[in-house]
N, C-alpha and C positions, 0 to 999 in steps of 0.2 A: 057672573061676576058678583063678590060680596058685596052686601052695603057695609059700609063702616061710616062713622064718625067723624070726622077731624078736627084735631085741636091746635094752634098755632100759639106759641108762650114767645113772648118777647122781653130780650132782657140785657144784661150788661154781665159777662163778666166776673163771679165772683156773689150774685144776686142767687143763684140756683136754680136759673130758668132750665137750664139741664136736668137735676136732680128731681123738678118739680115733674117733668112731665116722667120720667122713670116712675117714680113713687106711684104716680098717677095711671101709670100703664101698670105696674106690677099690683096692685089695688085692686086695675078693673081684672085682669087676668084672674087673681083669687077671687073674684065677683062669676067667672064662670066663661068671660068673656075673651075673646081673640087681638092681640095689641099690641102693635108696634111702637115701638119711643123712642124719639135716635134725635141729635141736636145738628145745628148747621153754624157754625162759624167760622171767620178768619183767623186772624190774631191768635192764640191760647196768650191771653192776658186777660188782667183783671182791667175791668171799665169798658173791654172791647162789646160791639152788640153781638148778640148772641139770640139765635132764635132755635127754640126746638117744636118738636111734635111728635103727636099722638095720634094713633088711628086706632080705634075701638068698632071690634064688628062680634055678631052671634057668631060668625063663620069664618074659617079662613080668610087670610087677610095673603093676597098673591100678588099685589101693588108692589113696586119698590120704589118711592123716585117722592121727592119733597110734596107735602105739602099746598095743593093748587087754591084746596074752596075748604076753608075753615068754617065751621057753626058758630065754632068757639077760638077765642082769640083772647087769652094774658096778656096782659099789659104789667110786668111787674117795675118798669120804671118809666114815669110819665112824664120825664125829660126828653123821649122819642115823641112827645107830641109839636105835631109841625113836620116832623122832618119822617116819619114814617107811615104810610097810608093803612093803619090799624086792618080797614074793614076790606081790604084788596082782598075780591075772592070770595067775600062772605055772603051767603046768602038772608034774600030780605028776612028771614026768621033767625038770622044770627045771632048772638050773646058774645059783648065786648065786657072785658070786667079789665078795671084799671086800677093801680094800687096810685092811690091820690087822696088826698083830702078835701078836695071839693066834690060839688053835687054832682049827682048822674045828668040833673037840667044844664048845670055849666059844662060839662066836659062832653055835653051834645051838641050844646052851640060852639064850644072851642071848636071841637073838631067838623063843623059845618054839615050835621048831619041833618037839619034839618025835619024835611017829612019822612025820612028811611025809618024804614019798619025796626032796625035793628034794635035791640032792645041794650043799654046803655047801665052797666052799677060801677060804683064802687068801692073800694074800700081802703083805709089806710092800714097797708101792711106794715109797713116801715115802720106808724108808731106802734103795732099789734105785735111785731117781729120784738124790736127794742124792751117794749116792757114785759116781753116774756119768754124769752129768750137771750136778751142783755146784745144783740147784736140786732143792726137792719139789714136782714136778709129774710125778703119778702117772701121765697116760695112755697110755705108750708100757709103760711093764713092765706095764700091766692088759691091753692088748694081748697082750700074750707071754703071760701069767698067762690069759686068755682061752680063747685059740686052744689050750694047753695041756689047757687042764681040758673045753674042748671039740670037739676034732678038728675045728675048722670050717676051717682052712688049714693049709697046710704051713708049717714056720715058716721054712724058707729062703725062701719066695713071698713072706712077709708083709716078711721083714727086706729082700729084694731090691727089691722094691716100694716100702717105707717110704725106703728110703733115696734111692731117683730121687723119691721127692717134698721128701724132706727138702735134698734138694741142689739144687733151685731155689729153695726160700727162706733155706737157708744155707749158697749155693754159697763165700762167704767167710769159713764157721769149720765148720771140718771137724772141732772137735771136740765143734760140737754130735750135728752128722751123726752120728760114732763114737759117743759118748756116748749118745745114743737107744736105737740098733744095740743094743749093749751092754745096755743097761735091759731092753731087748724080750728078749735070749737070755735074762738074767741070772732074769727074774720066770720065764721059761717054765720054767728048770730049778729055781727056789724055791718056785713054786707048792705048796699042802699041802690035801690033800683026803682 
């Protein structure tokens, strides 16, 4: 059986918790690697929660089925805190990254973690999204803020990558393309852990 990775992105609706882990899987895929990305929601509406995931292996990836024990775990809105158990599954060397603006110290005690080994960043996507981008849709600086806080790519790979994807669906505004670009550097050097 393969090892692979897993990544767990939690989100809402219209955030791009979907898109984030595509980008992410089709990233590492051009990185040489093997990787699944498929999302799990109710509702198709906007605000509804929405969780997707990634599995990232050297080798065939012959699993089908959600999701069980995350490494890695998005948080791209931190309005699920209290009502969703982030670290469900995650092992004691896990990596939780929250799009928030307080500290990794506060949003360890919010979440009552305590002595867990988990290791806790975050970063404010939302104001990263907004000012460079002109919209708050966090999942490209969670991307950077990701990859950052977990050595899983190189970030020239991810931003070289993101942008040949970005530039067939907005080969006619090049400043969404930049803007993204930009989010994805911008969270990877904001990140706080």
């Amino acid at each position: 059986m393969a090892e692979y990775l897993e990544i767990r992105w939690h989100g809402r609706g219209g955030q791009g918790a979907k898109t984030a882990a595509l980008l992410l899987g089709e990233s590492a895929a051009a990185a040489g690697k093997y990787i699944q990305a498929f999302p799990e929601y109710g509702p198709e509406r906007m605000g509804a929660p929405v969780v997707a995931y990634n599995r990232i292996s050297d080798e065939p990836i012959t699993v089908h089925c959600n999701v069980q024990e995350p490494k890695y775990v998005a948080v791209l809105d931190s309005t699920f805190v209290g009502s969703v158990n982030f670290t469900d599954g995650m092992p004691d060397d896990g990596v939780l990254i929250i799009n928030t603006e307080v500290s990794p110290a506060e949003m360890r005690e919010t979440l009552g973690l305590g002595d867990s080994a988990i290791q806790v960043f975050t970063v404010d996507a939302n104001k990263i999204s907004l000012e460079c981008i002109g919209r708050a849709i966090p999942n490209t600086p969670m991307m950077g803020a990701l990859i950052k806080a977990t050595g899983l790519l190189k970030l020239e790979d991810l931003l070289e990558d993101t942008e040949r994807k970005l530039a067939k669906k907005f080969r006619n505004r090049p400043e969404v393309i930049q803007g993204n670009l930009k989010a994805i550097r911008r969270a990877y050097e904001e990140v706080r852990g």
